[in-house]
N, C-alpha and C positions, 0 to 999 in steps of 0.2 A: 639313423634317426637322431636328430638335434637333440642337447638339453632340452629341458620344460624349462619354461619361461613366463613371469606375466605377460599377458597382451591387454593393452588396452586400447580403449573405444574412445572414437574421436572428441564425443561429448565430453570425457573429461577436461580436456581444454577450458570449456566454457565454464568449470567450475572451477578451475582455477584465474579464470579472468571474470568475465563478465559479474559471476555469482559471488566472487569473492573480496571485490570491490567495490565499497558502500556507497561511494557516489559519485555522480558524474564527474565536479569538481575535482576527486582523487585522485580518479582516471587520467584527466589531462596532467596532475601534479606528476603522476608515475610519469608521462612523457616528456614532459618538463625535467628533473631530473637524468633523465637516461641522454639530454641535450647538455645538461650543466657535465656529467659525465663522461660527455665525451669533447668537454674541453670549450664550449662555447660560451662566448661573451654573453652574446644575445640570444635570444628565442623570441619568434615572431608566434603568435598562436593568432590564428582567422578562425571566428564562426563566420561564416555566410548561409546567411537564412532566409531562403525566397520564398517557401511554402510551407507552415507552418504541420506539424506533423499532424495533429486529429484533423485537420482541414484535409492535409494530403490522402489519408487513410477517410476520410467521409466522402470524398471527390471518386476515390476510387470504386465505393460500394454502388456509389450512382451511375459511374462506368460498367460496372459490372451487372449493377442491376435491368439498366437500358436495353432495348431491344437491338438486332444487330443492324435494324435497319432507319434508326432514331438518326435525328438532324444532329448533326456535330457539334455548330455553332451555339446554339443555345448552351452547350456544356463549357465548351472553349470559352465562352463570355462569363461563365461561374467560376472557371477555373483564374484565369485572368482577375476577378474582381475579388480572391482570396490571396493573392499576392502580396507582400508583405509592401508598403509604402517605398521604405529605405533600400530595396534589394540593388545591386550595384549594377552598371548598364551589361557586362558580359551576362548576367542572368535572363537579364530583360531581352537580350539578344538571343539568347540559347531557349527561351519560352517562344517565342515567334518563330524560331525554324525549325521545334520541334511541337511541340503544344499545336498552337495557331495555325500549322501546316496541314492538319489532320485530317482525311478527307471521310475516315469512317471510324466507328467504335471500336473498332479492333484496334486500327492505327492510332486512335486519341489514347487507348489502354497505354499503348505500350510507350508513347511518348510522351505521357504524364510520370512512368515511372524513371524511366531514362532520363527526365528531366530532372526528378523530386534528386534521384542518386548523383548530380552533379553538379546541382546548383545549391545542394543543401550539403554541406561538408563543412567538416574540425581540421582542420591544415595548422601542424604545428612544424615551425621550417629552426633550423640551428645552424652555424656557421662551424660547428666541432671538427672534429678529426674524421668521420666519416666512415664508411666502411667498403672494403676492398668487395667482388664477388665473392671472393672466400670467405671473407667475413662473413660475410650475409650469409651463407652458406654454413659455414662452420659455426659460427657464434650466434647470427641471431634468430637463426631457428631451430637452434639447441637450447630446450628449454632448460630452465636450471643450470645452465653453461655459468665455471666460474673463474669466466677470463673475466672479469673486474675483482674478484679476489686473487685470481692470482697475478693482477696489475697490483693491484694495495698491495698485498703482501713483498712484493718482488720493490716496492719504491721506499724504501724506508727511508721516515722524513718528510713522505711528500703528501699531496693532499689526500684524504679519503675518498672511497665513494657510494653515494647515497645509495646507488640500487648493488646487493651483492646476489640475490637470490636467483636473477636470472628469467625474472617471472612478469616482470613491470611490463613491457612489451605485450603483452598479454591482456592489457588494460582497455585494447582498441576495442577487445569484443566487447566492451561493455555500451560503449559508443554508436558504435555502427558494424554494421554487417560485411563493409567495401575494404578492404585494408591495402593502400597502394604505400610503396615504400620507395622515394628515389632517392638514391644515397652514393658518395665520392670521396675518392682521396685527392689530398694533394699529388699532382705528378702524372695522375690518370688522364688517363685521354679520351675515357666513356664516362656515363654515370651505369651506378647498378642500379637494377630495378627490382623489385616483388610486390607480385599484388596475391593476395589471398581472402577467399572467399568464405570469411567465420560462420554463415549459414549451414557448410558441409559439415558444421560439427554441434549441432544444436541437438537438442535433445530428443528430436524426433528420427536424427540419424542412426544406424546399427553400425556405419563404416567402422572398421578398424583405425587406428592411427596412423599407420604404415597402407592403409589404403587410399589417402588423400595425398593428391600428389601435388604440392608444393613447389615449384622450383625458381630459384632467382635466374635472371636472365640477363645478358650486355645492354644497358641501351643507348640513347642515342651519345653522337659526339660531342664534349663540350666545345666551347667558346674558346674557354679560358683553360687552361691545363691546371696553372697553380688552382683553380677554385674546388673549394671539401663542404660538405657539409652533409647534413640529409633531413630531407621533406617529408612528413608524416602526413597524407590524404586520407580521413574517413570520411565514406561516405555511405547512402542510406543509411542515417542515422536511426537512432533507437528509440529517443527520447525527445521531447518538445523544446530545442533551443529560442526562446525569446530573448529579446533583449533585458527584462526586466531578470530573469534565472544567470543570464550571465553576468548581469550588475552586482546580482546577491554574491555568486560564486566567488568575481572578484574580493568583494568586501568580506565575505566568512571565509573564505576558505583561502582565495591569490593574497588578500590583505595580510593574515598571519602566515604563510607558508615560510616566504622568504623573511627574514629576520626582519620586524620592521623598528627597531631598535637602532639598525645604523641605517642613517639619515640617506634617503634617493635608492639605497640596494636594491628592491624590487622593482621597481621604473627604471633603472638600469639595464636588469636583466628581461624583463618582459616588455614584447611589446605588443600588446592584446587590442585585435581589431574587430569592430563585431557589425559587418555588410560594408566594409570599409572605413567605418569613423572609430580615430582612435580613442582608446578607454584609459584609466590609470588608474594603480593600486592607491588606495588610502594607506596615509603615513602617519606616524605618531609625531603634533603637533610639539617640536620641542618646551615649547612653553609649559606642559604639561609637568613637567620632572620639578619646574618651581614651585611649583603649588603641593609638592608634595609633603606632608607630617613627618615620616620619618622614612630612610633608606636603608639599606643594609648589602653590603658584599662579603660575598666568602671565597674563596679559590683553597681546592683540594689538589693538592700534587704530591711529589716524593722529590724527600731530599735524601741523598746516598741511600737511594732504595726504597727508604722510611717514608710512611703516609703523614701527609698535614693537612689540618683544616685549619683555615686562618682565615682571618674578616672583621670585618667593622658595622656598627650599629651607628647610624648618626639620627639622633631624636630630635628634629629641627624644632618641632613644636616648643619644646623644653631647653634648647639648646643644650643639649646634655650628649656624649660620644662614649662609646666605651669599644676594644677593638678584642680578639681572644686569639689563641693560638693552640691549639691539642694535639698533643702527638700521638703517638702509639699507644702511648697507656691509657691516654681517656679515650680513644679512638676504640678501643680494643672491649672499653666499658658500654661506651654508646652500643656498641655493635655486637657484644656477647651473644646473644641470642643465634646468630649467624655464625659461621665458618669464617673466621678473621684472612683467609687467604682470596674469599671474594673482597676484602677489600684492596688486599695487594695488587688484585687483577684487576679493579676495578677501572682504571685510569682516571688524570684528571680531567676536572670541568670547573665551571664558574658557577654562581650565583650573582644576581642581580637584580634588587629590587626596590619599588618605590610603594610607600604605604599611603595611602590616604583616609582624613578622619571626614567622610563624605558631609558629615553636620556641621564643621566650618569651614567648607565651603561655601563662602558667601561676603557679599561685599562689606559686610561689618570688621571680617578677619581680614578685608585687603587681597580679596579676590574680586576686583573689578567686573572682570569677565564670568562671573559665578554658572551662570547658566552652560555657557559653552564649557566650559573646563568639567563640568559633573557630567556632562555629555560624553566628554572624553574618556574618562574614569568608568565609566558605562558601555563605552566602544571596547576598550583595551584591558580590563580587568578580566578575572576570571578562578586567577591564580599564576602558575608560576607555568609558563609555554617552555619545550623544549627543544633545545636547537641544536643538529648537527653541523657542525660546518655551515653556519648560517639559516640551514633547512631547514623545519619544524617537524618533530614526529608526531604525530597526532594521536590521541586526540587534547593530549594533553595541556592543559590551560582553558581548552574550549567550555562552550555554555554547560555542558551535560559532565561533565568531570571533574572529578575532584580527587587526584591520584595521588597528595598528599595530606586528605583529611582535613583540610582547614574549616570546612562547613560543619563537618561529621563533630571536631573538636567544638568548633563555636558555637553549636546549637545546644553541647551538653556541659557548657561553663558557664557563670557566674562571673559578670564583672567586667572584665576586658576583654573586647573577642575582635580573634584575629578573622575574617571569613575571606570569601574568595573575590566579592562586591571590594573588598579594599584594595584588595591589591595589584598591582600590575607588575609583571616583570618575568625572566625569561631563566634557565639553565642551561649553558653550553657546555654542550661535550664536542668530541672528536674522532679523528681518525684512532685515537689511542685506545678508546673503548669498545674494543673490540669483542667483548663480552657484552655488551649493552647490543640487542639485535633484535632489528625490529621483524613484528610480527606479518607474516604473508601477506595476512588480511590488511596490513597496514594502519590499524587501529593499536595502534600502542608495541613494547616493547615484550618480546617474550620473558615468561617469569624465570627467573634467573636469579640466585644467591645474588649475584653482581646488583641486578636490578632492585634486590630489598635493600641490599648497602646504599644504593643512591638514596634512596625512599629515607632512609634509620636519616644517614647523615644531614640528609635535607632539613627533616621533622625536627633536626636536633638543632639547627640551626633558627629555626625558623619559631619556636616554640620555647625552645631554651635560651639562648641567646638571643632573640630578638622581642622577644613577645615576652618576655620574664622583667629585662629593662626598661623596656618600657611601662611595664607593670610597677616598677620600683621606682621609675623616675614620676609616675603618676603620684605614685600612695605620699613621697617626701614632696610635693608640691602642695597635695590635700594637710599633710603636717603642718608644712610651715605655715599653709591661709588659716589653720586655726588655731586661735589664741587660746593659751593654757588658762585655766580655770583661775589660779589665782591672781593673774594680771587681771582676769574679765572683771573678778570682784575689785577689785583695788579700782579699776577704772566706774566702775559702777558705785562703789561709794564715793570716792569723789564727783559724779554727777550729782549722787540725791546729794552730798552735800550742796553742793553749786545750787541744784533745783531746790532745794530747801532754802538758802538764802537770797533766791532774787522769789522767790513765791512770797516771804516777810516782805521784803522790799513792795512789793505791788498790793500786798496787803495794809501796808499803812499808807497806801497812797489811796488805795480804792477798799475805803472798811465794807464795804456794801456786799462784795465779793468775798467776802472771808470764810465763807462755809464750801464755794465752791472750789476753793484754792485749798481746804483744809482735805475734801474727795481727793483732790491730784497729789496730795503729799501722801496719804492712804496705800495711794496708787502705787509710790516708787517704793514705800516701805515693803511694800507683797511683794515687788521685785527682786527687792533682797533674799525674800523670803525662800521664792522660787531658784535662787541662785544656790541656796544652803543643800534645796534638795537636789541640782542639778551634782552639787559636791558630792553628798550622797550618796547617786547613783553611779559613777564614775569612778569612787573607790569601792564600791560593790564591782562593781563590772572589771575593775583591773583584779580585784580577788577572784575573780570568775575567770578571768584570762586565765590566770596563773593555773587552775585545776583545769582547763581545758589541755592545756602545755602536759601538763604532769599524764592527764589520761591520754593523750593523747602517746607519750612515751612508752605506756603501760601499754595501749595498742601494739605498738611494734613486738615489743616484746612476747605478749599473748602470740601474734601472730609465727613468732619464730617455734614457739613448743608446738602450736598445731602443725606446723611443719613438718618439727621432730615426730611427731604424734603418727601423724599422715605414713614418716618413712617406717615406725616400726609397727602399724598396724597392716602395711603391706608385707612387713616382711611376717607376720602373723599369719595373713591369709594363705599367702605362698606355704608357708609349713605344712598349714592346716590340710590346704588341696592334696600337698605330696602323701602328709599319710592316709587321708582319705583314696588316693591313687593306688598308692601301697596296700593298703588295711584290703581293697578288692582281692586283691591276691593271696592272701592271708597272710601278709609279712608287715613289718613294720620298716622304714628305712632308717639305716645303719647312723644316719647320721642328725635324727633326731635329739637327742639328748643335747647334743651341738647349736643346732638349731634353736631351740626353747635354750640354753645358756646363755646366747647371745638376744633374742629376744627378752629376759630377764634381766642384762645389763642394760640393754635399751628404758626398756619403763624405769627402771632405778635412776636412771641418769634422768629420764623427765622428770618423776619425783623430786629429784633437788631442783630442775628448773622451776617447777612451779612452786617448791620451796620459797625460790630466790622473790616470787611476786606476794608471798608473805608481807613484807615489808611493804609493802606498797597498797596495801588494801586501804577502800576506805576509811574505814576506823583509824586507821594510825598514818594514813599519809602524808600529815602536816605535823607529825609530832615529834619535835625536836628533840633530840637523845646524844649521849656520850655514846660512841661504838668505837670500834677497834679496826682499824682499815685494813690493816695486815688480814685480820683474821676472814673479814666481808671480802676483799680480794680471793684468799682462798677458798671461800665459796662458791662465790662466781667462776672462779676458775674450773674447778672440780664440775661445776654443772654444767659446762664448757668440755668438759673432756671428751664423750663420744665425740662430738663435730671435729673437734682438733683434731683427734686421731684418725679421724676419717679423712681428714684434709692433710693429714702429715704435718702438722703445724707443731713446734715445738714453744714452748712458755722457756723467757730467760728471765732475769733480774735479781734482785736484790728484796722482792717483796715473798720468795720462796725460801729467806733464812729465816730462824729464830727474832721473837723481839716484838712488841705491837707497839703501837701507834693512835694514841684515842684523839678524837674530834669531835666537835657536836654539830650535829646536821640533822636532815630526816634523811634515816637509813635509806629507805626505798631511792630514796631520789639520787642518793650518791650509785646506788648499785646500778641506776638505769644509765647515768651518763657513764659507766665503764662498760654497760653492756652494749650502749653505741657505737663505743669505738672500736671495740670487738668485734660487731658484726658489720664495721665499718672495713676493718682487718680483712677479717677471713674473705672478702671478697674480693678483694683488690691485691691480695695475696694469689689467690686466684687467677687473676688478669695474670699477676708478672712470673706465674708457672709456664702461665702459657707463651709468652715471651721467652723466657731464659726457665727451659724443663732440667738443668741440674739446680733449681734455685732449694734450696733448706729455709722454709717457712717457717719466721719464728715473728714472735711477739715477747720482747722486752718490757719489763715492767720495772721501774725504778723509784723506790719512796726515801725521799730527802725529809725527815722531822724536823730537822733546824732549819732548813727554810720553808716546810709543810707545802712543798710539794712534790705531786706524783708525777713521774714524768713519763711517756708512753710512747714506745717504739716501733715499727713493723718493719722489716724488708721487704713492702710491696710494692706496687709503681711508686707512690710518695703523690705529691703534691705539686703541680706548677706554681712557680714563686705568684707567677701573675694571677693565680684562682685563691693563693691562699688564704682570703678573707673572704668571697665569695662563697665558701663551702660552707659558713658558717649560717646562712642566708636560708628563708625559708623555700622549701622547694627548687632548691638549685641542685641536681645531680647530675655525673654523667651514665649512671646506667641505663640500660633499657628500661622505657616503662614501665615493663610490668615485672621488670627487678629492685627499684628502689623509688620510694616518693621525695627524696630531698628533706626530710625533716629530722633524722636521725642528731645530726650534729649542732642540727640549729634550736631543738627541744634541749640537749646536753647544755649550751651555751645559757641556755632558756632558766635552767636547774638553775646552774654555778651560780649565776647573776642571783637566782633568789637565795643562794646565802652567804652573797658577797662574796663570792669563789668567781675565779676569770677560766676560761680554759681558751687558752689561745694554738694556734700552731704554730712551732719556734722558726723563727728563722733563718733556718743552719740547715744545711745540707749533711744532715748526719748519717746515710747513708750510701748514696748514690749523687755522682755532680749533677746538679741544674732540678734539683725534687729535694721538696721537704716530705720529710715521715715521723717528725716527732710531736707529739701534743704534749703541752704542759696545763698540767692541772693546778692552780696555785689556790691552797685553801688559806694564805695567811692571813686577809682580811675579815674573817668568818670567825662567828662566835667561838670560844676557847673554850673546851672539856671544863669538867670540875678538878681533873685531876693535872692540868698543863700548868708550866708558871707565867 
């Protein structure tokens, strides 16, 4: 007696082809590929369509319906005048000596369908490498066979390929019911043939798998010995091939498949005939790419192993360019949230993209062409399409997707939106991404660590660097068109002057008019008037700025103790549960007292955090005071110290000796820009544990009196030279988003300035070559204690 075994039922087949292939278009893409696959220049694809399917399927109900002894002709002349106009002359030929020949209803049945099965066929033909009988045999009627994985794998260096599942082949049943296959190698001196009948596996079948019998067979002798290639015949088709479905097909689905980014590649490779008149992919009008606002590239690769993301923003609108480079340590920050070794797997790829501001579009901005070019913009937008090796995996960039969120974010921002209407442009991967794998269904990639790192780094690209700059090169354009208040005034009393002495002028030439000229002078003085309050409100409103900034600090900080709060009310309930667990049995566990110890040092240690936000209350947050920095430092530190020990972080410097240090400031405000940089620290300490796990996490702290200033250290990744004034910028970070909002450093910066304190980051490689890690806090310009000399 055998093992046991599954056995399956032939209809499964159909649910991995027919049922699991979304659309006709797909279907021939699958055959199309398994031709680029097997090495061909070209691919010829024929629809021939003589009898259109509901007409075929209505013709025959009439046949069937008919008596056995009903006149022929009358049907034959219905059958004849549903003919498609354009059908080519072998259809026209093959209708007459089968159809037309008919002498009764039985014989018009059978040669209506015989007819419909051979004059209505999807012939997709390729010049590739072909397949031997054993091939056909071995490989393409082993489903899931992973002789093109293990061609990639075994070619290193050489090109990928598009189908690895084994399953693509399987796409004819979606098509047609008829599957004829003639296929050649070079050298042979036959071709091979297989026809198989996908009906036998339909869902009305009980056959077993192994009970349908399949087999390839020799067939006829070539011509030509050197010719390969192989011809894909479906026939009784499934579905209504007209020529308007295949025009759409071309344009939504053949237009984006093949990369239409480099110029003729799809008309190269396809040659699509539909009843013989050839058709052509629509191409991206290069004119197109001028008319663009702003572009952007990025390319992700590794150098000695190490991941980069590197790229340029060019803002044409603005003529303004800025370019970035990240390595491992912002790379490691973007992508925290993830396993940072799907990014080492991840392989490279490109970015590529063209932005457009669809509202200037138009011949005012020097788009002559206005109309067609929005139309273009309309054709090719969508988002960002993705390409392997040229190819497009679906559904990605199309009408109904958004796998990067550009809609999702545009709909729920304020102010500049990036959406999907803007954009056009593509992401190429490779043979390298071997972790990027597309899904069966063929609608998208499977979810994969790998596949959230593309998504993180893209988002990061595209939202942070592209969409943040142009955001900043916006807001400094709206700066410069408006003139500061007290030029406006200055310009404004010298008009009422000017208008005040040519109004006397006209008044002693024309006395009659003096009352009305004396209204118009009325007039400019209220001008002034309104200017005083326009003053005003604009020094009201920058005081308003400034407590926005400061609460806005206080936020962060809030938000760090509920954190803390969060971990030790978990670690509460956990206690709680154990001895309620315990207390069932009548014991208490052992290790209670322990438990409530440590939860007791936890609340004590928030107590001094929310201590530290004393200072900061409304009542006294603008209230200038002598304090002692040394002493506020050790504050903050101590209320600091669960996390640090929990982080391994060690405090060094020169602000843990004897000796204080007074300055006038508002307390609060100095404790919030040392509490930014701190939790600016612990995190990026963080990242570079995880890079180098023997690293000793410390945090230096260093107070110079005689030049009054504090100087501030980490041994964490540090700083690219090329970011180091960017960081200071609102909303610019590299962590995940729902790890940091980019305001930390640029609120501290925000402080300083309001009491003439700078806080810059130095520009010295003071721990590691090619990264800064040091900030300097320089209080010298800032009001002097009572007690300084």
């Amino acid at each position: 007696m055998g093992k046991p075994s599954f056995k399956i039922n032939a209809r499964m087949l159909l649910e991995l082809g027919a049922e699991l292939i979304s659309s006709d278009g797909i279907a021939v893409y699958e055959l199309i590929k398994n031709s680029v696959d097997a090495g061909s220049s070209t691919v010829k694809i024929q629809i021939n369509n003589a009898l259109r399917h509901p007409e075929y399927q209505s013709l025959l109900e009439a046949i069937e319906e008919a008596p056995s002894t009903a006149r022929v002709q009358p049907l034959v002349s219905r059958i004849r005048s549903a003919l498609e106009d354009d059908i080519v002359d072998r259809a026209r030929d093959l209708f007459e000596s089968t159809v037309a020949a008919s002498t009764s209803i039985r014989e018009l049945r059978t040669a209506l369908v015989r007819f419909y099965r051979r004059a209505n066929s999807i012939v997709v033909e390729d010049t590739g490498e072909g397949m031997s009988l054993h091939e056909l045999t071995e490989n393409y009627l082993t489903i899931g066979t992973r002789s093109r994985r293990k061609a990639h794998s075994a070619s290193s260096g050489a090109r990928g390929y598009l189908g690895e599942k084994g399953v693509g082949r399987l796409s004819t049943m979606r098509l047609g019911d008829q599957l004829d296959v003639t296929t050649t190698k070079a050298g042979e001196a036959r071709y091979s043939r297989l026809v198989i009948d996908w009906s036998l596996f339909s869902h009305d079948s009980d056959l077993k798998l192994e009970d349908v019998r399949v087999k390839p067979r020799r067939g006829t002798v070539k011509d030509d010995s050197a010719e390969q290639g192989t011809t894909v015949r479906i026939r009784d088709l499934r579905s209504d091939w007209t020529v308007k479905k295949f025009q759409e097909i071309i344009v939504e689905d053949f237009g984006r498949l093949i990369d239409p980014f480099v110029p003729k590649s799809g008309n190269r490779l396809l040659r699509l005939f539909y009843n013989g008149k050839r058709h052509y992919l629509p191409e991206i009008d290069q004119q197109l790419f001028k008319y663009a606002h702003a572009t952007c590239e990025a390319t992700f690769s590794y150098e000695d192993g190490k991941p980069w993301l590197r790229g340029f923003v060019n803002y044409r609108l603005r003529g303004k360019e800025r370019s970035f480079a990240l390595g491992e340590p912002e790379l490691r920050g973007i992508t925290r949230a993830l396993p940072f070794g799907a990014v080492e797997r991840l392989g490279a790829f490109q970015l590529h993209m063209w932005w457009f501001n669809r509202q200037l579009l138009n011949k005012a901005n020097n788009v002559p062409n206005a109309a067609e070019i929005k139309a273009m913009v309309r054709r090719w937008s969508g988002g960002l399409m993705l390409y392997r090796d040229k190819y497009r995996i679906n559904p990605y960039g199309g009408p109904e997707d958004d796998w990067l969120s550009l809609d999702k974010r545009a709909f729920s921002a304020r102010g500049f939106k990036l959406n999907r209407q803007q954009v056009v442009g593509r992401v190429v991967i490779g043979a390298d991404n071997r972790a990027l794998i597309e899904q069966t269904n063929r609608e998208g990639l499977t979810d994969t660590p790998e596949k959230e790192a593309l998504i993180a780094l893209l988002q990061h690209v595209l939202f942070t660097q592209f969409k943040e700059f142009l955001d900043e090169c916006d807001k400094a354009v709206r700066v410069q068109e408006l003139t500061t208040l007290e030029n406006l005034e200055e310009r404004i009393e010298a008009t009422q002057d000017e208008i005040g002495r040519r109004l006397r002028a006209v008044a002693a030439r024309v006395p009659a008019e003096r009352k009305a000229l004396d209204e118009i002078e009325d007039l400019v003085g209220k001008l002034h008037e309104y200017i005083e309050q326009a003053r005003t409100l604009a020094e009201e409103y920058e005081n308003d700025r400034a407590k926005f900034v400061y609460l806005a600090g206080v936020g962060l900080m809030v938000e760090f103790i509920l954190h803390e709060l969060g971990r030790a009310t978990a670690h509460t309930l956990d206690t709680l549960r154990s001895i309620e667990k315990e207390n069932a049995a009548g014991t208490v566990p052992a290790n209670v007292p322990a438990s409530f110890a440590t939860l007791s040092d936890q609340l004590r240690t928030i107590v001094k955090r929310v201590d530290t936000l004393d200072p900061l209350s409304t009542s006294r947050r603008q209230q200038r005071e002598d304090f002692d920095v040394v002493q506020l430092l050790r504050q903050v530190v101590e209320s600091r110290s669960a996390q640090t020990l929990r982080h391994k972080i060690v405090w060094a410097g020169n602000f843990k000796d004897n000796g204080g240090w007074m300055v006038n400031g508002v307390k609060g405000m100095f404790i919030q820009i040392i509490e930014n940089l701190i939790s600016n620290s612990i995190y990026w300490l963080g990242v570079q544990r995880e890079i180098d796990p023997s690293l000793r996490p410390t945090i230096t702290i260093d107070l110079d009196p005689d030049a009054a200033q504090l100087i501030y250290t980490d041994n964490g990744t540090g700083v690219d030279p090329a970011h180091s004034d960017r960081i200071f910028e609102a909303f610019v970070s590299h962590r995940p988003a729902k790890e940091g909002k980019g305001l930390g450093l640029y609120i501290s910066r925000e402080i300083a300035g309001y009491h003439d304190w700078t806080l810059e980051m130095l520009k010295e490689s003071t721990v590691r070559p090619g990264r800064y890690n040091t900030f300097v806090l320089d209080l010298s310009n800032g009001r002097k204690s009572k007690g300084s000399k």
